[in-house]
KEVO-778163 format. One record per residue: x, y, z of N, C-alpha, C in turn; residue in one letter. Coordinates in steps of 0.001 Angstrom, whole numbers, plus 524288, in hexadecimal, padded with zeros to 5 digits. Example, Ala and Ser with C-alpha at 12.3 -4.5 7.8 and 13.67 -1.06 7.14 Angstrom:
2
833867E9C681E788300C7EE6C81E78833907F31C81E78a 832327F73681BA8835667FBDC81BE4832648001E81EBEs 
//
This chain:
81
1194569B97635AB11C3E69DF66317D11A0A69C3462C45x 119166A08A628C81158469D35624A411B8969CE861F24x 118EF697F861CF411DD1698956191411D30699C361416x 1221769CB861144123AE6A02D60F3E1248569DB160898x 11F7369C806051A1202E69AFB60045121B069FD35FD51x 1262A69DEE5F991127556A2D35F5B31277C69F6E5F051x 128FF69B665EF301291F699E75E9501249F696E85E827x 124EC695D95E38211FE3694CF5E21711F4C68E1B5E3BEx 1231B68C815E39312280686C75E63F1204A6862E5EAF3x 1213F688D95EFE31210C68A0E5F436119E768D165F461x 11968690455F0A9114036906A5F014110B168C775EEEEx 112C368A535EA4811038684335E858110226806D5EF0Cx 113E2680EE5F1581129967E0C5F62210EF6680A45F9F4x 10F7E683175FB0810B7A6879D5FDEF10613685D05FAA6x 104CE6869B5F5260FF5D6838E5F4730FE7067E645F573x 100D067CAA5F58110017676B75F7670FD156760E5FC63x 1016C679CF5FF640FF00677F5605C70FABB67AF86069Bx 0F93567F72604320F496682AB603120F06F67FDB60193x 0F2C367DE85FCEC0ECFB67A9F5FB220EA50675565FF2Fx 0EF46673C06007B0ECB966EEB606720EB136711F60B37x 0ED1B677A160C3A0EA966799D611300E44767A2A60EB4x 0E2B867C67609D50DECC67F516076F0DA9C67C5C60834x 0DBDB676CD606350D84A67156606AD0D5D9670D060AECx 0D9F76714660FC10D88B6711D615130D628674446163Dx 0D57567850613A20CF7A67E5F613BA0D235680BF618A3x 0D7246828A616180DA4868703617F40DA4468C4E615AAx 0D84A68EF0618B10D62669484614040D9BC6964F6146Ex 0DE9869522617620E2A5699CC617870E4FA698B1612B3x 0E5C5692CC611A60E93168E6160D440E4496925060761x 0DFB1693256073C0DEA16938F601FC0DFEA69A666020Dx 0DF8D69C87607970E1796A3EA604EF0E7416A3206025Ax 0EC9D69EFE605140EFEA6A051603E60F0DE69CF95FD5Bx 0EEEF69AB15FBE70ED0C697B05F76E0EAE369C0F5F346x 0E67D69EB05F6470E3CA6A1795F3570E9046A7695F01Bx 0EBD76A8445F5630EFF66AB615F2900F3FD6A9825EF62x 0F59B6A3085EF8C0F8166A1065EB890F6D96A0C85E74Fx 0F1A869E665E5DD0EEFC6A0A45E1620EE4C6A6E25DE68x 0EE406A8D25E0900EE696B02E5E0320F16D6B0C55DD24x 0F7036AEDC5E0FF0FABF6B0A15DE480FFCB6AD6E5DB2Bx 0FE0D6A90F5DAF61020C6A3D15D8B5105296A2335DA14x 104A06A2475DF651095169FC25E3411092C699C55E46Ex 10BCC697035E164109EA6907E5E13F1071F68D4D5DF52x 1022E6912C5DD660FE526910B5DA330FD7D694775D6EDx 0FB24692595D0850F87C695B45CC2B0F73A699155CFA8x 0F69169DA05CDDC0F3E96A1CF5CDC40EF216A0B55CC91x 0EA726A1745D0270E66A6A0CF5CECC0E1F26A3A05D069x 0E0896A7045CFA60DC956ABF85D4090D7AC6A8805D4E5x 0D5EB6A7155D1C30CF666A3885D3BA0D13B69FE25D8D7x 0D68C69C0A5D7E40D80D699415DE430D83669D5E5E242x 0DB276A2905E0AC0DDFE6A48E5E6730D6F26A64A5E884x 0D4686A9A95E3DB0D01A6AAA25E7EB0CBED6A7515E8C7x 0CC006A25B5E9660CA0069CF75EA540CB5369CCD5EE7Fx 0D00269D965EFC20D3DF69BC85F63A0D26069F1E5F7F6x 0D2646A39D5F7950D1676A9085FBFE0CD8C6A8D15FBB2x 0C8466A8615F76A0C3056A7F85F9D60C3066A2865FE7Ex 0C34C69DEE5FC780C3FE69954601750C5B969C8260671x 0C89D69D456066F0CDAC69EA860B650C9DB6A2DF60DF0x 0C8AA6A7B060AE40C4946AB7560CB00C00C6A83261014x 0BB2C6A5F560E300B84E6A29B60F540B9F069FB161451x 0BD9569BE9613BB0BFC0699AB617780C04969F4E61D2Bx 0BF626A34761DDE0C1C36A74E621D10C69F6A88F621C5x 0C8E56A7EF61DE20D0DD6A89A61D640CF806AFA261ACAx 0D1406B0EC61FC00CF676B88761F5A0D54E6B9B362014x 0D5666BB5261A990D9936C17361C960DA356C65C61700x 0DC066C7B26185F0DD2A6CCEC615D10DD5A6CBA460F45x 0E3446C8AB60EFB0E32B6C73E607650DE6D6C3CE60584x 0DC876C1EA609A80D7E06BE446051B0D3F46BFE66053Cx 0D2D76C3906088A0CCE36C606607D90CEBD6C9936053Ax 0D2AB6CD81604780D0F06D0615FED10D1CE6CC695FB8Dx 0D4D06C8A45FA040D5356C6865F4C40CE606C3BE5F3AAx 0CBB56C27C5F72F0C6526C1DD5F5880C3CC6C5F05F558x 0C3F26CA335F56C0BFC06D0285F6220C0FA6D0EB5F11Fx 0BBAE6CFC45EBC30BDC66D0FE5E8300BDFE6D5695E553x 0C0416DAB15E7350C1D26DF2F5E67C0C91A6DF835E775x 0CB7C6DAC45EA5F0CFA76D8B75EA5F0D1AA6D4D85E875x 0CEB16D0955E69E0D0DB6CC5E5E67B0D4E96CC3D5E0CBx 0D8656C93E5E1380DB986C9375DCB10D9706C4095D856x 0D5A36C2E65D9D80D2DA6BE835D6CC0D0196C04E5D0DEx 0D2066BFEC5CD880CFA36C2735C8550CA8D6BF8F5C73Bx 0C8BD6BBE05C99E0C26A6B9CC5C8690BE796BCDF5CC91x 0C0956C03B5CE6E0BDDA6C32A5D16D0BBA36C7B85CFE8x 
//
């Protein structure tokens, strides 16, 4: 059962344990990181981190659907792109 952050505290905790899975070179820990960053859930808003994490996470083999378009840059929501 995965659990269910909604406030921003609860996000702020969610990066926490993100950032200690991430260390451990958890690509799943930097895609879901990489979307905290995106979108300011716990963390600044920061587009250069989120697509830092999804490139890592990409690299790493963490394949699916939202992070390979968010790296295809004809999609990506990254404005340094």
């Amino acid at each position: 059962m995965r659990a269910r952050y909604t406030s921003q505290a609860s996000y702020r905790e969610a990066s926490s344990l993100l950032h200690a899975a991430a260390e451990q070179d958890s690509k799943e820990a930097k895609y879901y990181l990489g979307l905290m960053h995106e979108y300011g859930k716990g963390v600044e808003q920061d587009f250069l981190k989120a697509y830092n994490h999804y490139r890592q996470s990409s690299n790493q083999g963490y394949v699916s659907a939202p992070c390979s378009s968010r790296l295809d840059s004809d999609h990506v929501s990254c404005p340094f792109l």
